[in-house]
N, C-alpha and C positions, 0 to 999 in steps of 0.2 A: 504494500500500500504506500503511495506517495502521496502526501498531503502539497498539499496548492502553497503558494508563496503567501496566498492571502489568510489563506487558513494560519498558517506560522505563525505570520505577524500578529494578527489578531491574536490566537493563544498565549503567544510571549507576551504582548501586552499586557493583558487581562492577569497573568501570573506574576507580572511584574509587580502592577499597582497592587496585586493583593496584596504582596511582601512574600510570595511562594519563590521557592529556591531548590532545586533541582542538583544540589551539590552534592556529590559524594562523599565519602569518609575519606578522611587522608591515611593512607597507609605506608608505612616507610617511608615517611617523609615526602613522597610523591603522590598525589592526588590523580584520580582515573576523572577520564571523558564522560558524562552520563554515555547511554548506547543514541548513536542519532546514523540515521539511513546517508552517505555523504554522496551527493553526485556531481559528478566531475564535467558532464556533458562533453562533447565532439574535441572541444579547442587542444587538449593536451592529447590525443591523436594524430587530431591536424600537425601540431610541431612535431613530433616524434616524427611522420612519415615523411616532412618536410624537411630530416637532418639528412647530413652527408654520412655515407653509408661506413659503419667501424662497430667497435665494441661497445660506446655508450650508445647510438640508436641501439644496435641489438639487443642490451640490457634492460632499454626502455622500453622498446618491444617488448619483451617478454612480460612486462605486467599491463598490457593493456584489459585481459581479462578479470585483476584479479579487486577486490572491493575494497576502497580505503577506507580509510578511520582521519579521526583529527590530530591535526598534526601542532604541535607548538613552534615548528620550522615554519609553519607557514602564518602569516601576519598580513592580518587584512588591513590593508592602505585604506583611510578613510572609508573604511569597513569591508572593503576586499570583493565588491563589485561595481565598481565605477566605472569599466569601460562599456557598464548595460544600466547601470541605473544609479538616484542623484547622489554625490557624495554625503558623506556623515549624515544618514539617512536610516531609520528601522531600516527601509526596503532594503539598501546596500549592507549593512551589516549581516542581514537575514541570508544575502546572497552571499555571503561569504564566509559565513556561520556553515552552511549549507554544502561550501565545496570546501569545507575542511581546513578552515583557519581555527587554531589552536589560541591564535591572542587579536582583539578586536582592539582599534585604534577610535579613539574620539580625539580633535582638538578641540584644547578650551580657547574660547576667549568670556569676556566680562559684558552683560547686557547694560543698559543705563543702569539698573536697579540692581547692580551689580549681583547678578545671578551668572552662573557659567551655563554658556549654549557649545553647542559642536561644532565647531566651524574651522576649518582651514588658514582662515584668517580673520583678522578684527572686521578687517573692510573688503570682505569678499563678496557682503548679500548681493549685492547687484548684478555678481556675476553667477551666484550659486541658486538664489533663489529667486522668486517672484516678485519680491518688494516695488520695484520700478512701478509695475500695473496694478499695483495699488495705492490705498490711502495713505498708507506708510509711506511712500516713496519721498511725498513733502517732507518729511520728518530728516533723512538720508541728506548726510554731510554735506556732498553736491547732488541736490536732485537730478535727474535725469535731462538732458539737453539733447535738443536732434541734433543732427548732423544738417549741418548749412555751411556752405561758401565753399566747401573740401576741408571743412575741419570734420572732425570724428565724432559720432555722437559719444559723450561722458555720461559717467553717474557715478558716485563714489557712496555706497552704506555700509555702516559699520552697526553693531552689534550694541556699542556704548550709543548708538544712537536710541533705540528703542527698548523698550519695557519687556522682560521673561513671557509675559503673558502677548505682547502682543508680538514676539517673536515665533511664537507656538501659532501665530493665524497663519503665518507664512507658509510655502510651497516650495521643497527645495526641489531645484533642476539640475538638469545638466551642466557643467562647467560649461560657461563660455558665454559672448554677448556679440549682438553685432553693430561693429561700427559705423558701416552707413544709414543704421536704423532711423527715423522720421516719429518714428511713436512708440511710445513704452513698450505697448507689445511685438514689436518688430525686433526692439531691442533684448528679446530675450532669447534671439536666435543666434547661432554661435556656436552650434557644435560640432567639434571637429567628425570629418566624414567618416574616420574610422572607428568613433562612437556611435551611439544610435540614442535618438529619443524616442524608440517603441514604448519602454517605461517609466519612460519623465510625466509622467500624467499630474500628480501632486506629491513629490515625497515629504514622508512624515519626518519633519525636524524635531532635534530631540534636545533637551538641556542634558548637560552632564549627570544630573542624578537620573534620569530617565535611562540612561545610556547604562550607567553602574545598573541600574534594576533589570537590564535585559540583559546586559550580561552576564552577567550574576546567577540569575534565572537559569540562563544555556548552560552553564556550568564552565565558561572559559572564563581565559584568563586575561588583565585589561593591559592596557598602553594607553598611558594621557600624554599631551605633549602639551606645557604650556604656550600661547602662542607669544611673542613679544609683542606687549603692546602697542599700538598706531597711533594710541592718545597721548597728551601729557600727565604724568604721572608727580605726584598722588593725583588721581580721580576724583572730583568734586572734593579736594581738598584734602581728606585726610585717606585716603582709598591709596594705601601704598606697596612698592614693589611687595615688601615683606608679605603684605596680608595676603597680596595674590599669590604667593608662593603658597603660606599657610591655609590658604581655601582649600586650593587642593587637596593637602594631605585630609584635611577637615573635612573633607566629602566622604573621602574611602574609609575613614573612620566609623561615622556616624551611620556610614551603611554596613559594619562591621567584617568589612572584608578585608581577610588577611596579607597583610602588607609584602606576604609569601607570591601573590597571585597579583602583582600591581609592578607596572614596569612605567615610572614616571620618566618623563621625558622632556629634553629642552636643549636648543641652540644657544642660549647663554649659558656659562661659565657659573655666573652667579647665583644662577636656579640652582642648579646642582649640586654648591657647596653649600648652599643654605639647608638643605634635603639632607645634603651630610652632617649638618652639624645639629638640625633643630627637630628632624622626623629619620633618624639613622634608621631606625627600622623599615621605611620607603626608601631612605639616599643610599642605601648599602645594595638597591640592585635599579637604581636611578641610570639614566639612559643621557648619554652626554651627544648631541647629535655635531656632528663636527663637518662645517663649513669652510674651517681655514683656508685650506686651497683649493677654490674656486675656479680652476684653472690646471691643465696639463701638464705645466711648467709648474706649477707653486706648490703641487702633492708632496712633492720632498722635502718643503718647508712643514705643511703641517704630517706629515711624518716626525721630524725630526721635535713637534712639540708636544709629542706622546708621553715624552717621559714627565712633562708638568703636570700633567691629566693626574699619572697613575702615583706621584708623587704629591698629588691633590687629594687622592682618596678614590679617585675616578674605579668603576671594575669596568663601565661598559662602554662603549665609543661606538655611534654610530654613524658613518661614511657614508653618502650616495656612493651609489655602483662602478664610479670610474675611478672612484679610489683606491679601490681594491686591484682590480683587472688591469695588466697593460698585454701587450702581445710581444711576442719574441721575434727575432729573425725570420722565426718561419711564417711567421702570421700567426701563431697559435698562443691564445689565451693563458697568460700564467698571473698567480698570483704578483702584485705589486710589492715596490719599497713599502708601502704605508702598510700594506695586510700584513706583510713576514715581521715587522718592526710592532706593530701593535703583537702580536703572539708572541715575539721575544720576550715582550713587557711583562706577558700573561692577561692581557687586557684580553677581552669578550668582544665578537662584535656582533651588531644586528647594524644589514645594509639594507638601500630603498632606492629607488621603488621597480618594482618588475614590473611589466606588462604595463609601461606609461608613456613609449613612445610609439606606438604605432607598428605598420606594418616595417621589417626591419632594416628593408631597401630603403623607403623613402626614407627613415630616420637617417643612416647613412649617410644618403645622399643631402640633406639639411643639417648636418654636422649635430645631430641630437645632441644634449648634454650626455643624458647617461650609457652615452656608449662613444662618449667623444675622444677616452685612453683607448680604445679599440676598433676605430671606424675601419681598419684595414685587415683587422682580420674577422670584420661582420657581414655575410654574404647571404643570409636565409632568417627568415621567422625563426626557422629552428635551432637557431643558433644561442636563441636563448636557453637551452638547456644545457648546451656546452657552456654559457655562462652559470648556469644556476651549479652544474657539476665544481667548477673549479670551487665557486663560493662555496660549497660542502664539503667537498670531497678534500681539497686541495689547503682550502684558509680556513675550513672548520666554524665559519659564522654558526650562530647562535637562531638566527631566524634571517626570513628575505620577507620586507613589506610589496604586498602585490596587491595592481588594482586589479587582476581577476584570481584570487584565490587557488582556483581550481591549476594552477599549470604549476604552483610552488608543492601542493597538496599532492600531487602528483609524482613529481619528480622526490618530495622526500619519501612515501611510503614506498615509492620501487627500492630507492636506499636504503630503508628503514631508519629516516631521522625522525622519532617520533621524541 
């Protein structure tokens, strides 16, 4: 029997708000999956028959028959079905829940009434959700403007702009907006072709504690990422860095969930050591996401400022994807200076995001970010699994954030990274 995505939703909701929780006993220190039916559908086929012909296709071959489970390798990117439906969304989590992510991703940012909602960013509604076409749009930092003379239509809303309650009227969509738009609702076209809005209909946005109760619920484990604020801080005066950091841990408390099954997260420094010194029982497996070098050329710099991290108290560092990977002489995938140099340390990592440029020609060819240390040895969609190989097999990461769940879920259960 397969239950409908709508059925899902609905049930996890309704168990949510009860306060029902669906968690197992912990046993030796590690905690089991509840039992959930996981389906992977066609995509991690498609790349397997789409690699170059050797020993990793054939090994990946060899488990196209066999049935997964959830995996904590696999890390649902803004909940780990984004390349089909709206980011940080029930519908997206549920999809990614579904093909076998092991840890569900919400970002926080701060509403005016300083409530945490899911967002990507502070000032992303305009491109995440529906706000523009509606009432709220007035409210939105820069309202919505057409496009006249060959300028581009703008809108800039931020999340400190509007109230919890009336962030929850919203609809979130698909990433993206269109520029030559004329009217709000034009404006909310924008999605790249290799997406699809078959299920952009109205996704359910969620606050952070809505998020804790559904995960909770599934029985997985979380990842928060503070977002840095777009406002000035303190917020309405006394509303400061500190207390945002402290909300955080304040939320996963109060919904008494084990600081064992919480993997917080943040591109500042300062998050991090505050988590170490004020909530150790969170900062001791806190998630340091590292941007340093931004750049081809600059990975050997932030390589080389590993040892501050782990001399900081840091255990986990998380890299985008071309941190890790460079290619060799031959054109073939090896681990990087940054990946061998963080494992010297003993530092952990968890890297992002999989499945978020597109098909893997055209990324190539547009110099993608996350495949920009290895455009010359990326020649196939399926290549992504020769990348997901090295990340496992070779640098030993700890989890891969994917926006479609199901091709990470995959490739760990034929390894058995569970």
């Amino acid at each position: 029997m397969r239950a409908t995505v709508s059925a899902v939703v609905t049930g996890a909701i309704v168990a949510a708000v009860a306060g029902a929780s669906a968690i197992p006993a912990i046993r030796h220190g590690r905690r089991e999956f509840p039992p959930r039916h996981i389906e992977l559908g066609p995509r991690p086929e498609f790349l397997v028959n789409n690699m170059e012909e050797g020993e990793l296709k054939d090994k990946l071959s060899s488990c196209l028959e066999n049935e997964a489970v959830t995996t904590k390798f696999s890390i649902g990117h803004r909940g780990g079905g984004i390349l089909q439906f709206p980011e940080e969304t029930v519908e997206s989590h549920m999809a990614g829940i579904r093909m076998g992510a092991g840890i569900e991703e919400c970002d926080v940012a701060f509403t005016k009434d300083l409530e945490f909602v899911c967002r990507h960013d502070q000032c992303d509604l305009h491109s995440t959700t529906n706000i523009v076409a509606t009432e709220l749009g007035a409210k939105c930092t820069t309202p919505f403007k057409p496009a006249n003379g060959g300028k581009a239509a703008t809108a800039k809303c931020c999340t400190s702009d509007i109230t919890l309650a009336e962030f929850k009227t919203l609809c979130g969509k698909m990433e993206g907006f269109n520029k030559s738009a004329t009217t709000p609702e034009d404006f909310l076209l924008g999605t790249p072709d290799w997406r699809t809005d078959l299920y952009s209909t109205c996704g359910t946005v969620l606050s952070h504690r809505d998020y804790i109760k559904l995960i909770d619920t599934e029985g997985l484990w979380f990842t928060t990422e503070l977002k840095k604020p777009k406002v000035s801080m303190p917020f309405q005066g006394d509303y400061t860095l500190d207390k945002y950091r402290q909300q955080l841990v304040d939320e996963y408390v109060e919904a008494g969930i084990d600081p064992d099954r919480v993997f917080l997260q943040s591109f500042v420094f300062d998050d991090v050591t505050y988590w170490l010194e004020n909530a150790p029982e969170f900062g001791k497996q806190a998630v340091l996401l590292d941007q340093m070098g931004d750049s081809p050329h600059t990975i050997p710099e932030a390589a080389a400022n590993l040892t501050f991290y782990k001399d900081a108290g840091v255990r986990i560092v998380s890299p985008p994807l071309p941190y890790l990977v460079s290619v060799d002489e031959d054109g073939e995938y090896v681990p990087s200076v940054y990946a061998k140099t963080a494992k010297e340390l003993g530092l952990d990592i968890i890297t992002w995001s999989l499945e978020r440029s597109g098909p893997l020609v055209q990324a190539v060819e547009a110099g993608d970010y996350y495949y920009s240390t290895i455009l010359n040895g990326t020649h196939r969609d399926g290549d992504m699994f020769k990348l997901l190989d090295v990340l496992g097999r070779q640098i030993g990461v700890l989890g891969v954030f994917s926006d479609w769940s199901a091709t990470v879920t995959y490739y760990a259960n034929c390894m058995g990274f569970f």
